[in-house]
C-alpha positions as a Markdown table, in Angstrom:
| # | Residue | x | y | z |
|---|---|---|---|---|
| 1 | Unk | -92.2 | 59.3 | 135.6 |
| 2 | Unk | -93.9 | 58.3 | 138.8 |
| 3 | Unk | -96.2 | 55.8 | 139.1 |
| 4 | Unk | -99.0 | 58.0 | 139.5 |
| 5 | Unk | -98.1 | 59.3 | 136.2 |
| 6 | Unk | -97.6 | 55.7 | 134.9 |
| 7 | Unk | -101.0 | 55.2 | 136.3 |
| 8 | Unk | -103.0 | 57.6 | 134.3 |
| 9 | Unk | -101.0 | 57.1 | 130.9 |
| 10 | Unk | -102.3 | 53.1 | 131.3 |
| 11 | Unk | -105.4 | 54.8 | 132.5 |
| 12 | Unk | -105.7 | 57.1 | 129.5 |
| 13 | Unk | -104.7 | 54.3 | 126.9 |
| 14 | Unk | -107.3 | 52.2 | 128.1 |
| 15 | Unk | -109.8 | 54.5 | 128.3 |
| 16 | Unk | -111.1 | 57.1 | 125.5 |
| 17 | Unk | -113.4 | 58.6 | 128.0 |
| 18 | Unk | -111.7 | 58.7 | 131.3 |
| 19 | Unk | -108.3 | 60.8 | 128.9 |
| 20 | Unk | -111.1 | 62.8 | 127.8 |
| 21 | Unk | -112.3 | 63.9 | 131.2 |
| 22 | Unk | -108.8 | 63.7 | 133.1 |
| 23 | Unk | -107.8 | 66.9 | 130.7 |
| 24 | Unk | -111.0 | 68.6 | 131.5 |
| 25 | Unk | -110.7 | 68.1 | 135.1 |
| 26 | Unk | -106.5 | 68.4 | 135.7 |
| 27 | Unk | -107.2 | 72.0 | 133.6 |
| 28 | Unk | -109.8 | 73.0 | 136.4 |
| 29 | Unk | -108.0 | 71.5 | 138.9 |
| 30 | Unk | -104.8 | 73.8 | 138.1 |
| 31 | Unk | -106.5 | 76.8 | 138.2 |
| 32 | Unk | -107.8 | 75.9 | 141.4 |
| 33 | Unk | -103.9 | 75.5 | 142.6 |
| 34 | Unk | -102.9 | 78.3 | 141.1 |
| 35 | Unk | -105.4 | 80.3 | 143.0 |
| 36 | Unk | -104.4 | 78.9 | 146.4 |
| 37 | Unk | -100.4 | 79.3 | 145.6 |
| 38 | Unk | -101.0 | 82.8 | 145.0 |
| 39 | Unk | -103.2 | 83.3 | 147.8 |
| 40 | Unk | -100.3 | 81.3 | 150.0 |
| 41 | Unk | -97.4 | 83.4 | 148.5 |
| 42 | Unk | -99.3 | 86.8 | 149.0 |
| 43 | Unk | -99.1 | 85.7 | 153.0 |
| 44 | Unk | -102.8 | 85.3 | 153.2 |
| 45 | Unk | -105.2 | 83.3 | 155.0 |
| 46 | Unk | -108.4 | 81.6 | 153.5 |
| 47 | Unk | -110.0 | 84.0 | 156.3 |
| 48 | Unk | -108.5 | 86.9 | 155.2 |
| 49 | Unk | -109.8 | 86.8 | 151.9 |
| 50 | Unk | -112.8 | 86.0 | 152.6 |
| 51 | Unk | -112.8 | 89.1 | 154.7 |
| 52 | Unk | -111.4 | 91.3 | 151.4 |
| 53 | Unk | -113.8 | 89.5 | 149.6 |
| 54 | Unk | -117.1 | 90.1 | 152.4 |
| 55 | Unk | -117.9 | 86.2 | 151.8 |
| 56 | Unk | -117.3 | 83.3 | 154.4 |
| 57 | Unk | -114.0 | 80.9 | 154.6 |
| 58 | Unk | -116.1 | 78.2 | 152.8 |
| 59 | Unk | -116.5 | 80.4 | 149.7 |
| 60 | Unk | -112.9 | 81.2 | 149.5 |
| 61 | Unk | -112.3 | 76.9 | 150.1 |
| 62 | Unk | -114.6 | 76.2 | 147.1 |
| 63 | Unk | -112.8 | 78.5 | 144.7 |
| 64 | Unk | -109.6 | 76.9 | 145.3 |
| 65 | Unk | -110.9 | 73.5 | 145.7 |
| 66 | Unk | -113.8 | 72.9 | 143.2 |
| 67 | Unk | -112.8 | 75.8 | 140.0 |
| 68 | Unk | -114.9 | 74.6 | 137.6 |
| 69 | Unk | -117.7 | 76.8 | 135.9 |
| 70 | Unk | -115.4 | 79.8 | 138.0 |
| 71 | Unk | -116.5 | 83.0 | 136.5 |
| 72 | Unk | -114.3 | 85.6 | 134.9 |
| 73 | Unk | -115.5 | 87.8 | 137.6 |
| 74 | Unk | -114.9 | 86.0 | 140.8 |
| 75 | Unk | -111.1 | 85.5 | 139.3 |
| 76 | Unk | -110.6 | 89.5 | 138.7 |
| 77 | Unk | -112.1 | 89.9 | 142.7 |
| 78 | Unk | -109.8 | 87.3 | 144.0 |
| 79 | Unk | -106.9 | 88.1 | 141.9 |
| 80 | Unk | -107.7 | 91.8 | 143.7 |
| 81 | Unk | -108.2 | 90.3 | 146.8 |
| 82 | Unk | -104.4 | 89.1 | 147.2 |
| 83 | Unk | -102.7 | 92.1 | 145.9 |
| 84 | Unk | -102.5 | 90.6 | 142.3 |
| 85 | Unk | -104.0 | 91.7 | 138.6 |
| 86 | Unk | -105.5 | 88.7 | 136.8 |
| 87 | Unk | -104.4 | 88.2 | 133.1 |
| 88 | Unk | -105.7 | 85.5 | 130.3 |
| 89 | Unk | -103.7 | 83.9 | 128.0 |
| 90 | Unk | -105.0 | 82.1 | 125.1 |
| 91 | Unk | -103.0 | 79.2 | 123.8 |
């Protein structure tokens, strides 16, 4: 374990409501990595999608940087975007 992780386990322990919100927000903030690694692996630029996409770079930036509230939608379009079909998995 690193001590970033040793960090937020003291964090959590200590605080009820910070371990409440650090899931909420580590959960958004994977999605938003996941998104860019695709993009990334699919050879594209933020640019480039954005131009599939018929937004502006800044769009594409706030998808993969700030995923929260992200509709169902907007997923399916970007998952299209890269060359890539967008599936759900309920666990």
């Amino acid at each position: 374990m690193d001590d970033l992780e040793k960090y937020i386990e003291k964090r959590k322990k200590r605080s009820p409501a910070f371990a409440a919100g650090f899931e909420t927000g580590y959960e958004q903030f994977k999605i938003g990595l996941v998104l860019r690694t695709a993009r990334e692996k699919a050879g594209l630029t933020q640019d480039e999608v954005a131009a599939r996409l018929n937004t502006k770079k800044s769009a594409i930036s706030r998808i993969e940087n700030h995923a929260e509230d992200i509709r169902l939608s907007t997923l399916e379009k970007f998952a299209e975007a890269i060359g890539k079909r967008l599936t759900l998995k309920i666990a």
